[in-house]
Backbone and ligand atoms as CSV (ligand in chain L), in Angstrom:
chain,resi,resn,atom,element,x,y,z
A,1,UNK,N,N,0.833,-1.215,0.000
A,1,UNK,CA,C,0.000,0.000,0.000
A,1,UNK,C,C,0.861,1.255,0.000
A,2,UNK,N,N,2.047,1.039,0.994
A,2,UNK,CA,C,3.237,2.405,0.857
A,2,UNK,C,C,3.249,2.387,-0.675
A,3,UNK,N,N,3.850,1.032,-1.245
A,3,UNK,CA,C,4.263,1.355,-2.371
A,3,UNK,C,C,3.254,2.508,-3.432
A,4,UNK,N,N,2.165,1.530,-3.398
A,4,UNK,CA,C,1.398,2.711,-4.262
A,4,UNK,C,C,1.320,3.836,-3.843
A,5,UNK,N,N,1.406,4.041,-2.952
A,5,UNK,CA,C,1.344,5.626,-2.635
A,5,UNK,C,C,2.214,6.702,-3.208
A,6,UNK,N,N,3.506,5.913,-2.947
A,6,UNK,CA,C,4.743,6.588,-3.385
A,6,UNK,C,C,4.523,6.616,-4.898
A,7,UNK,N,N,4.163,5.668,-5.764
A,7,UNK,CA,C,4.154,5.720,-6.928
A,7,UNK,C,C,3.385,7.019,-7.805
A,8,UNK,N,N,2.257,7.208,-6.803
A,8,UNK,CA,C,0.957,7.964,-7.365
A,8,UNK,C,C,1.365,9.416,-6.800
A,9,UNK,N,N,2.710,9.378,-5.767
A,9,UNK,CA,C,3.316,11.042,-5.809
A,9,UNK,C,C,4.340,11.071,-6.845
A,10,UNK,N,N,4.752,10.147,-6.872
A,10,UNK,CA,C,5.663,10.206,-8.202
A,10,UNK,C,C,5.618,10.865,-9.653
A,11,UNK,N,N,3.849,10.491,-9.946
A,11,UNK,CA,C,3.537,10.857,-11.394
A,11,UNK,C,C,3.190,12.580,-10.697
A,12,UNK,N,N,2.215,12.511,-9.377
A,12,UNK,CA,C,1.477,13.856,-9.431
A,12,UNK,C,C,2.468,15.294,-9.304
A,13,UNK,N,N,3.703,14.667,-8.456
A,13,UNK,CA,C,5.080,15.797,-9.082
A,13,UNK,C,C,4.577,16.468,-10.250
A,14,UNK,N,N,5.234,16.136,-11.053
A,14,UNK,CA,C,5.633,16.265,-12.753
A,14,UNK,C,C,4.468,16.908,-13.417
A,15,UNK,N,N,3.402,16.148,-12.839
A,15,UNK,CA,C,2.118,17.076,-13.345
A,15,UNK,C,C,1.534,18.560,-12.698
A,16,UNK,N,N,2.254,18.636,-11.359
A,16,UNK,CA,C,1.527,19.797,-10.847
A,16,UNK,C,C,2.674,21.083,-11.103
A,17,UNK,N,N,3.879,20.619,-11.537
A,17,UNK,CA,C,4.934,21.484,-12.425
A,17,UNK,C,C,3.967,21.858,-13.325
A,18,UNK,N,N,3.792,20.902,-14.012
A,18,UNK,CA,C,3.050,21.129,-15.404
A,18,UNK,C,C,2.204,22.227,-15.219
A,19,UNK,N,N,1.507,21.680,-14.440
A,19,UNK,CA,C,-0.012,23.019,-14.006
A,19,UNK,C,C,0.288,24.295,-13.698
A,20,UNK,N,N,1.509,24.508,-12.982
A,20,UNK,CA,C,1.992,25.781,-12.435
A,20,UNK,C,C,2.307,26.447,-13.934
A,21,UNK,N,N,3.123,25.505,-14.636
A,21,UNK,CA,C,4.048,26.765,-15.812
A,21,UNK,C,C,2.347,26.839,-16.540
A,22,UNK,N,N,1.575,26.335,-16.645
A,22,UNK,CA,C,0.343,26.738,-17.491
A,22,UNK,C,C,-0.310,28.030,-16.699
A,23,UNK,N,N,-0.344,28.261,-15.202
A,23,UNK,CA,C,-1.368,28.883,-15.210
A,23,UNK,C,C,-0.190,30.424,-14.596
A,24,UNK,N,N,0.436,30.078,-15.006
A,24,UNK,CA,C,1.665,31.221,-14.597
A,24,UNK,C,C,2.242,31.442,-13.660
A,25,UNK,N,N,1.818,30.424,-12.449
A,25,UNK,CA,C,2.657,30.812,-10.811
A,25,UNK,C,C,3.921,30.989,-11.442
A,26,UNK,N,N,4.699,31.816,-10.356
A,26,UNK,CA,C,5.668,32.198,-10.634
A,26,UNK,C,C,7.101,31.157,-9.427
A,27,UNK,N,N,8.053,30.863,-10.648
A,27,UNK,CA,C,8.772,29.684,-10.289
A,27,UNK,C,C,10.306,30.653,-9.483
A,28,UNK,N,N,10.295,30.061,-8.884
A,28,UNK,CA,C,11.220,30.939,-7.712
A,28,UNK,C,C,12.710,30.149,-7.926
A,29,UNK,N,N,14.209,30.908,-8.370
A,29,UNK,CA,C,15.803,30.481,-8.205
A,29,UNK,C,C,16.160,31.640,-7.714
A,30,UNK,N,N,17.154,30.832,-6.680
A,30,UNK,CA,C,17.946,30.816,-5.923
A,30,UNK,C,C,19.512,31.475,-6.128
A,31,UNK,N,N,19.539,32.832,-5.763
A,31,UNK,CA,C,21.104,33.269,-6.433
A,31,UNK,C,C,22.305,31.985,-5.471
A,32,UNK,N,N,23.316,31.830,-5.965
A,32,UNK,CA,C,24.380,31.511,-4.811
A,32,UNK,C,C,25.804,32.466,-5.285
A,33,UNK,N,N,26.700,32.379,-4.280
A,33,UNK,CA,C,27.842,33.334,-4.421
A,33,UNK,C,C,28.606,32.048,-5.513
A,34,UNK,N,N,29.258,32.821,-5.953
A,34,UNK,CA,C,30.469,32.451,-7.112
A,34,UNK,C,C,31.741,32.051,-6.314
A,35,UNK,N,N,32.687,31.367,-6.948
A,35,UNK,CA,C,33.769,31.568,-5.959
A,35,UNK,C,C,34.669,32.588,-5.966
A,36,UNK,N,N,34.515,34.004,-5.419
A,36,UNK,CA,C,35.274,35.220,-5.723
A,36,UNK,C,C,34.877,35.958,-4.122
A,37,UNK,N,N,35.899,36.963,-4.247
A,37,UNK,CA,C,35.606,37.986,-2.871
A,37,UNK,C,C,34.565,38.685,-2.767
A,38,UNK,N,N,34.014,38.996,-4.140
A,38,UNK,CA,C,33.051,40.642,-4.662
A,38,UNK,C,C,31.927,40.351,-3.663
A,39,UNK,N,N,31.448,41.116,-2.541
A,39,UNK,CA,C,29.874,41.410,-2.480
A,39,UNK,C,C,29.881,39.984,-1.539
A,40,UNK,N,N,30.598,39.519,-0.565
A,40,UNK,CA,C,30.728,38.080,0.057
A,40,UNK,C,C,29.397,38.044,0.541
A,41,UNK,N,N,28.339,38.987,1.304
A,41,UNK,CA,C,27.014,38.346,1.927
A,41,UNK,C,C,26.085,38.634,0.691
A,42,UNK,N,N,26.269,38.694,-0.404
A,42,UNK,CA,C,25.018,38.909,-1.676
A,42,UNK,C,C,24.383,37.494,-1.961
A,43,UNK,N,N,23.613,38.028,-1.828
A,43,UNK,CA,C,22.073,37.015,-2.319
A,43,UNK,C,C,20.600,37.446,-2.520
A,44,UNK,N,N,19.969,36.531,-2.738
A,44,UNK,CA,C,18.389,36.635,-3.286
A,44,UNK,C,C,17.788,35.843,-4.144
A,45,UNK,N,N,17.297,35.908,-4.649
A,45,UNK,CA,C,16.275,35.137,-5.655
A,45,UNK,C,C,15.895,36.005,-6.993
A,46,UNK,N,N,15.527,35.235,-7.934
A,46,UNK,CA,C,15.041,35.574,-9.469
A,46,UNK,C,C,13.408,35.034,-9.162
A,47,UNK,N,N,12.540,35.369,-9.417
A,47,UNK,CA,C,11.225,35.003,-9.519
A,47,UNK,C,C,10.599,34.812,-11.099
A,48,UNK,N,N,10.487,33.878,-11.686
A,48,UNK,CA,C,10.038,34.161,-12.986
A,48,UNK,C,C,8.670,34.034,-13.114
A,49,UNK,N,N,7.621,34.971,-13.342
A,49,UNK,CA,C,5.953,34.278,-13.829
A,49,UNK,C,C,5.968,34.799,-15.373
A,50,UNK,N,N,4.936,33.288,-15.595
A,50,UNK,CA,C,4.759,33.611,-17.869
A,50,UNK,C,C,3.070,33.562,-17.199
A,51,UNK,N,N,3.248,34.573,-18.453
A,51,UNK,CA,C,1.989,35.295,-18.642
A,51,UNK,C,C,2.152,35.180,-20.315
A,52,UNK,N,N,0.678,34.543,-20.914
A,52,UNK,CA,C,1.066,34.100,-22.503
A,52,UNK,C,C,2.325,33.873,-22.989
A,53,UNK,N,N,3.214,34.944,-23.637
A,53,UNK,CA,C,4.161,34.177,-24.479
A,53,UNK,C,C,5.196,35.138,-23.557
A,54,UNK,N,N,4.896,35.769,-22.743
A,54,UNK,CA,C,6.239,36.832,-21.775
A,54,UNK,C,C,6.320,35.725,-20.666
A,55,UNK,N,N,7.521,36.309,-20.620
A,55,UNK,CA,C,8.155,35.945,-19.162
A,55,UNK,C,C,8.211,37.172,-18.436
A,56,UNK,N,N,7.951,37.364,-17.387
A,56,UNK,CA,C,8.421,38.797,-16.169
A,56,UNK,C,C,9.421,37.888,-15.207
A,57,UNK,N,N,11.012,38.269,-14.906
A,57,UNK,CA,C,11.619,38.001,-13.965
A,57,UNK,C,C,12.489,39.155,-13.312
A,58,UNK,N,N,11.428,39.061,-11.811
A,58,UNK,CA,C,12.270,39.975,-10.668
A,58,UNK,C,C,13.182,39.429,-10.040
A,59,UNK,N,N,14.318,40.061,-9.887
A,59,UNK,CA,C,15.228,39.791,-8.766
A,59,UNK,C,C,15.263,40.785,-7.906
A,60,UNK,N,N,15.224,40.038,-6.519
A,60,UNK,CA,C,15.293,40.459,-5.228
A,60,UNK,C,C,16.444,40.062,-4.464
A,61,UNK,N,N,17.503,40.962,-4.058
A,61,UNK,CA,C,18.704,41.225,-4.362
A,61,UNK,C,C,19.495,41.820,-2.789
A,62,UNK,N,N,19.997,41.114,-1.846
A,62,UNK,CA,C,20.885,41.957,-0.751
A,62,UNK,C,C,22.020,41.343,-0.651
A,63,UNK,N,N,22.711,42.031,0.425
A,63,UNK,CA,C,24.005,41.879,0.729
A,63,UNK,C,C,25.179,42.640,-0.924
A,64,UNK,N,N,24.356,44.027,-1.178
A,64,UNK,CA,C,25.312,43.989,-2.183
A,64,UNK,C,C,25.911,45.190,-1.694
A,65,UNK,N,N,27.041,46.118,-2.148
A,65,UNK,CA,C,27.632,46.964,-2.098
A,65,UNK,C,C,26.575,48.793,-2.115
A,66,UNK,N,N,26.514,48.966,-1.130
A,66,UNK,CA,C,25.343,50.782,-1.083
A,66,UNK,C,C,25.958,51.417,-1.996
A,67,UNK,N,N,24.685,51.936,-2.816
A,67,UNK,CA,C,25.539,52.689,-4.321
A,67,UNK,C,C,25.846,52.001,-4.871
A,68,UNK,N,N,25.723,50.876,-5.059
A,68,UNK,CA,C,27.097,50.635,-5.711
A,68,UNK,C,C,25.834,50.446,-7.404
A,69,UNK,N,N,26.542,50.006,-8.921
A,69,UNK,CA,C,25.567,49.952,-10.099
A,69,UNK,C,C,26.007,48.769,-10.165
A,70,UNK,N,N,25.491,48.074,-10.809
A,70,UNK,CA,C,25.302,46.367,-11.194
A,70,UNK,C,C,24.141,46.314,-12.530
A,71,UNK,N,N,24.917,46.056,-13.772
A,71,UNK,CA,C,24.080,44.918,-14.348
A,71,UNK,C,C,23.722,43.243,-14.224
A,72,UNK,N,N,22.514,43.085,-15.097
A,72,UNK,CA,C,22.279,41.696,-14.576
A,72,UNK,C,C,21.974,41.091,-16.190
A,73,UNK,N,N,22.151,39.541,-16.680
A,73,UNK,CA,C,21.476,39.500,-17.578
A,73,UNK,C,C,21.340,37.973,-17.628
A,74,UNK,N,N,20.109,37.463,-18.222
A,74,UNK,CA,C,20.093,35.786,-18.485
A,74,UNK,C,C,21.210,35.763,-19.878
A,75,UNK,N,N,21.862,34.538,-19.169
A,75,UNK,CA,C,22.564,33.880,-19.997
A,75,UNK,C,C,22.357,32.103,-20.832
A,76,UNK,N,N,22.661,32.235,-21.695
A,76,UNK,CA,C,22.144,30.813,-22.507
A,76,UNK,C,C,23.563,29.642,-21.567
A,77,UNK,N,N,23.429,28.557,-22.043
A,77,UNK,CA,C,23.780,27.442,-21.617
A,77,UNK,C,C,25.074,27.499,-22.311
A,78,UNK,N,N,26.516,27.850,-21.721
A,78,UNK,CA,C,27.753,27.768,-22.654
A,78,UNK,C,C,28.468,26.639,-22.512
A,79,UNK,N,N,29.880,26.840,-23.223
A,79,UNK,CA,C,30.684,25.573,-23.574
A,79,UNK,C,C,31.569,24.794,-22.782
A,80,UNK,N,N,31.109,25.685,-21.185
A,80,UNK,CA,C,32.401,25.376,-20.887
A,80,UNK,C,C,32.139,24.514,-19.672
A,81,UNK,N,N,30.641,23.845,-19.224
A,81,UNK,CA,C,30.028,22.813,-18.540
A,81,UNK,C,C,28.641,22.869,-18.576
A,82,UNK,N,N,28.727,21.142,-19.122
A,82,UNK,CA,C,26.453,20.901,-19.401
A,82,UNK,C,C,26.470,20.708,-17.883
A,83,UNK,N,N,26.910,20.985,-16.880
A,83,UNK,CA,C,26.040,20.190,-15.628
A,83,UNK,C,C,25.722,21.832,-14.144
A,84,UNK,N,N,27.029,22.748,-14.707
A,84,UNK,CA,C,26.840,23.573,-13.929
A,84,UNK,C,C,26.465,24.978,-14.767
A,85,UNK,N,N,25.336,25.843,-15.362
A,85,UNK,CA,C,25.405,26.507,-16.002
A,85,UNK,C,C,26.002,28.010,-15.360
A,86,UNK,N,N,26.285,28.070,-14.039
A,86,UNK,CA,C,27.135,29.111,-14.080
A,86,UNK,C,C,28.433,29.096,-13.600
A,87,UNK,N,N,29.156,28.083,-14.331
A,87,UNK,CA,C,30.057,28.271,-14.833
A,87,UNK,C,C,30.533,27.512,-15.964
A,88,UNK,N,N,29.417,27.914,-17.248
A,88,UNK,CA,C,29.368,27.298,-18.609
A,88,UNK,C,C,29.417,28.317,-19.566
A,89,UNK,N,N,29.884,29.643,-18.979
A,89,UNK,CA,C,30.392,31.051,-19.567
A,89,UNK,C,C,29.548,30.887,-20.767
A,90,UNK,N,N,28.533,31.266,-20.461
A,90,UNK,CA,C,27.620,31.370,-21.574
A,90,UNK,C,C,27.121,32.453,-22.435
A,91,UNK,N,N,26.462,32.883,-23.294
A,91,UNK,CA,C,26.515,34.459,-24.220
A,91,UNK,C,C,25.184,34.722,-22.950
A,92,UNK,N,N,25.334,36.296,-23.173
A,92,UNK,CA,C,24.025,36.925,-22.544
A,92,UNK,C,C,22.585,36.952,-23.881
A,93,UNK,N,N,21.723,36.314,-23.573
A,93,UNK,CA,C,20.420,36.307,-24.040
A,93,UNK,C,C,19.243,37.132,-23.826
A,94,UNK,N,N,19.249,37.714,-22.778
A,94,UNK,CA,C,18.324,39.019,-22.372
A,94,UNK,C,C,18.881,39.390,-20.999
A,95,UNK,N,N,19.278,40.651,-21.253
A,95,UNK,CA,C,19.336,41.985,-20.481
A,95,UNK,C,C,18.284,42.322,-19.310
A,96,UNK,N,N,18.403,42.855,-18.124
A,96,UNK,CA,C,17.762,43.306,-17.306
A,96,UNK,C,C,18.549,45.074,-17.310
A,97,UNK,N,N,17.160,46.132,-17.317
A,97,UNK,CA,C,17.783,46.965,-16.739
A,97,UNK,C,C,18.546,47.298,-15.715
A,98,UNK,N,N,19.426,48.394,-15.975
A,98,UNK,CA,C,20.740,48.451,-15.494
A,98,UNK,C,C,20.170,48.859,-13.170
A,99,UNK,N,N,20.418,48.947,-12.423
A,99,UNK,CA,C,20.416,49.116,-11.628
A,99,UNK,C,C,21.535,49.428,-10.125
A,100,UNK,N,N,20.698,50.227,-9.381
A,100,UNK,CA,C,21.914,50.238,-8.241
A,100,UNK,C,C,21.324,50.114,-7.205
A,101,UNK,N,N,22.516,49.654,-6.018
A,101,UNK,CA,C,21.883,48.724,-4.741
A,101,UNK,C,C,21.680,50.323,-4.136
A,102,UNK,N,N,20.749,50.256,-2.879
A,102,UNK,CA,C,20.235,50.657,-2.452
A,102,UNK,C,C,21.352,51.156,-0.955
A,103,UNK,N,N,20.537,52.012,-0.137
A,103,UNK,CA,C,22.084,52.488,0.929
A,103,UNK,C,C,22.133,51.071,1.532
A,104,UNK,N,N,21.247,49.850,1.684
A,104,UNK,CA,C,21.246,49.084,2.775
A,104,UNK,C,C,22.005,47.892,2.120
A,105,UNK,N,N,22.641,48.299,0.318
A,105,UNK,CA,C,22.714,46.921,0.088
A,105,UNK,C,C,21.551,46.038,-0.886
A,106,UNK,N,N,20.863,46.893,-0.756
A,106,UNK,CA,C,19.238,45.758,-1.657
A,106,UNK,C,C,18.996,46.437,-2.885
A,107,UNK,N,N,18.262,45.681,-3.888
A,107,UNK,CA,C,17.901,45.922,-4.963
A,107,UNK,C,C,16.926,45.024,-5.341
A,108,UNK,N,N,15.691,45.602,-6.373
A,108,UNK,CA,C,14.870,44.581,-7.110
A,108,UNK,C,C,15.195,45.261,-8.272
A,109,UNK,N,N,14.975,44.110,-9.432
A,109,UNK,CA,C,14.710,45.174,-10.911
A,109,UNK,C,C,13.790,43.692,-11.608
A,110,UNK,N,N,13.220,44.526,-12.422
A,110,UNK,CA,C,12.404,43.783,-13.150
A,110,UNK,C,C,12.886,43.363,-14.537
A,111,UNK,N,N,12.731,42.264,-15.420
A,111,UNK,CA,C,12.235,42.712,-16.737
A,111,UNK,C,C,11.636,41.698,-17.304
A,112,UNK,N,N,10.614,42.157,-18.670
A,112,UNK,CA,C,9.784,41.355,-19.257
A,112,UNK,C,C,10.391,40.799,-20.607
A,113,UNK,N,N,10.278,39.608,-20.905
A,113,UNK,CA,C,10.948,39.619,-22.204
A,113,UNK,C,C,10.109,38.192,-22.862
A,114,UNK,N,N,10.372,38.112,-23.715
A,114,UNK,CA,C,9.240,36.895,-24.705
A,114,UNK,C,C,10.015,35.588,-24.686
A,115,UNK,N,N,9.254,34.893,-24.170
A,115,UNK,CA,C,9.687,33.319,-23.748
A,115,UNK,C,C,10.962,32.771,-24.877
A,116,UNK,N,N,10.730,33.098,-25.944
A,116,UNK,CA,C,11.669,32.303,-26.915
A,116,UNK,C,C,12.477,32.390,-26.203
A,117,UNK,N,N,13.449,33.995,-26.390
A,117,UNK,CA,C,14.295,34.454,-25.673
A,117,UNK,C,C,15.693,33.574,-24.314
A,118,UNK,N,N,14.164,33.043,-23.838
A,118,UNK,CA,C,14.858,32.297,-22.408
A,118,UNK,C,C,14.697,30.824,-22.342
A,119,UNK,N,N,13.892,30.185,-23.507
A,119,UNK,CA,C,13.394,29.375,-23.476
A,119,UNK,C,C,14.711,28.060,-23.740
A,120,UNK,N,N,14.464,27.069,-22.218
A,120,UNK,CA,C,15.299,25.980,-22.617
A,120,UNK,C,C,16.693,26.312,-21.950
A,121,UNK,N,N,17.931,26.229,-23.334
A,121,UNK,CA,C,19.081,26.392,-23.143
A,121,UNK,C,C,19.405,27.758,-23.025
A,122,UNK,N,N,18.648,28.632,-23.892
A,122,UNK,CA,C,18.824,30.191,-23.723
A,122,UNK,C,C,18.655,30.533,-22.696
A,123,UNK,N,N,17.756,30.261,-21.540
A,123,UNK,CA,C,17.471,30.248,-20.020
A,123,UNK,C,C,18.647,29.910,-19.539
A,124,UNK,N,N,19.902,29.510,-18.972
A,124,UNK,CA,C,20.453,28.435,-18.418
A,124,UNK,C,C,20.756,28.999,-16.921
A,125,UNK,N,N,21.141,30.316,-17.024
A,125,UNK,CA,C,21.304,31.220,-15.417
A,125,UNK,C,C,21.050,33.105,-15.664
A,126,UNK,N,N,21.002,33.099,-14.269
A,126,UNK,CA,C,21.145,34.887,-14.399
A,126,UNK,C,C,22.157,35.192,-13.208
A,127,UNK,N,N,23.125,35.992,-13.879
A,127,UNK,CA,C,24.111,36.623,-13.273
A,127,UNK,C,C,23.635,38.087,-12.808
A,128,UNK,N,N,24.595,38.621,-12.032
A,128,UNK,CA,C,24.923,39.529,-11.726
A,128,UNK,C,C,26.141,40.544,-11.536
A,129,UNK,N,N,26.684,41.399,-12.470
A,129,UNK,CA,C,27.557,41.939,-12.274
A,129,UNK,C,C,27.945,43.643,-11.886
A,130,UNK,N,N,29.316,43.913,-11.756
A,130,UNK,CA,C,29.233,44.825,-11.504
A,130,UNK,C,C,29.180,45.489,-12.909
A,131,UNK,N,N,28.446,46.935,-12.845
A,131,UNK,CA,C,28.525,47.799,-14.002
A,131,UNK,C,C,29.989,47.971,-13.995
A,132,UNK,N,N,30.637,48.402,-13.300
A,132,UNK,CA,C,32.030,49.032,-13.565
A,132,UNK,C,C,33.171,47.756,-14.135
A,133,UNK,N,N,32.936,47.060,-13.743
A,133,UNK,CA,C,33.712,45.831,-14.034
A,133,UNK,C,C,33.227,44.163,-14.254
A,134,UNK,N,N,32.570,43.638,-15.408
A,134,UNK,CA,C,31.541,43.192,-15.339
A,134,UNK,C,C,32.214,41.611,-15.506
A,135,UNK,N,N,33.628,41.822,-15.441
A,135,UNK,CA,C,34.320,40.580,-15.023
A,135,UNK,C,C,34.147,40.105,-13.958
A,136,UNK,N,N,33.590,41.148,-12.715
A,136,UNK,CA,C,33.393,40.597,-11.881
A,136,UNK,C,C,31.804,40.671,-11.908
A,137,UNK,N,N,31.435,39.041,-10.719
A,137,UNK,CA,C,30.108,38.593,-11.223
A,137,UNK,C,C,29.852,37.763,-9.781
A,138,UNK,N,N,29.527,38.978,-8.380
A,138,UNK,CA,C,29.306,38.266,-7.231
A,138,UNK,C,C,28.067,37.061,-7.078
A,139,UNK,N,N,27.268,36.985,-7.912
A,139,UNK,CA,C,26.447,35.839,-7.621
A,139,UNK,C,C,25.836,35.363,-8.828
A,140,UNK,N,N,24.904,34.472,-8.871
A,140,UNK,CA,C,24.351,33.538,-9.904
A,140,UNK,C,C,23.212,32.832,-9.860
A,141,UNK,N,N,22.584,32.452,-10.287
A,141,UNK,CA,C,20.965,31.603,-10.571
A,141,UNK,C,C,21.299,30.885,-11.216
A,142,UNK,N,N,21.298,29.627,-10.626
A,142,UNK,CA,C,21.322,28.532,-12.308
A,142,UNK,C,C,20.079,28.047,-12.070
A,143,UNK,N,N,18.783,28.173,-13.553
A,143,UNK,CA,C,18.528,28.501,-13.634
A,143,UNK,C,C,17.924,26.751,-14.160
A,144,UNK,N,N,18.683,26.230,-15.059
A,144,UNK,CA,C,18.318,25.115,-16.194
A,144,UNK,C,C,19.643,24.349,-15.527
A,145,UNK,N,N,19.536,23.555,-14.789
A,145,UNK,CA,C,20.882,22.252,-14.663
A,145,UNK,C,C,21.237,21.650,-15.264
A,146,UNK,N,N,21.262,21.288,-16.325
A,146,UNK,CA,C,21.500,20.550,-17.514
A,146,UNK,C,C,21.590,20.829,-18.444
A,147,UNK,N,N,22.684,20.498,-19.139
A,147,UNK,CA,C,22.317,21.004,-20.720
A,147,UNK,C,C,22.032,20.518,-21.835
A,148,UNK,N,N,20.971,21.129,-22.763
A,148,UNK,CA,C,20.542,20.247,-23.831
A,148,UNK,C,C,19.558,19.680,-23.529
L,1,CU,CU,CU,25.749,38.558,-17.498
């Protein structure tokens, strides 16, 4: 009787994913730090909800530098690992406006962009960098674990 039970959460997983990306809840990742010094307590989350063929994803954003400017942008799935996409140095695929942390450290920014865009492998993470130096890149969302 366990057994079936377990079996019949097994399938209803997969399906209530299903239901969510249909009716647009919005699917919640997880920044983590990179391995670098920049911004050591930064974190937050990316929130993505689809609405027809858009995507809207906010990030909600602390522990970053007061004042300080930071771009952010989704990146596609690159060459340089299918298992960890941030660090698979991947091309940027859509842009988030540009933004700056707040005196405490915090930031949200929004942006909307059309599913193709992110869809899949083009999705794979969202970074965060600094405007001034965008080599550096205190945290990350991976976003798609796999590649392909
Ligand atoms: Cu980027």
């Amino acid at each position: 009787m366990n057994g079936h039970k377990i079996v019949l959460l097994g399938i209803a997983g997969p399906l209530l994913l299903g239901s969510c990306a249909l009716f647009g809840l919005p699917t919640t990742y997880l920044f983590k730090h990179n391995p670098n010094q920049a911004d050591p307590s930064a974190g937050g989350n990316a929130v993505a909800s689809v609405s027809g063929t858009m995507v809207s994803t906010t990030l909600s954003l602390s522990g970053l530098t007061p004042g300080k400017a930071y771009i952010a942008h989704y990146h596609a799935f690159g060459p340089d690992s299918s298992t960890n996409p941030c660090a698979s140095n991947g091309p940027v695929t859509q842009g988030f406006p540009n933004f700056t942390a707040d005196a405490s450290g915090n930031a949200s920014v929004t942006v909307k962009a059309d599913m193709t865009k992110i869809a899949g492998d083009n999705g794979a993470y969202v970074n965060v960098h600094y405007a001034s130096d965008p080599s550096v890149v205190p945290i990350c969302a991976p976003v798609k674990l796999a590649k392909g």
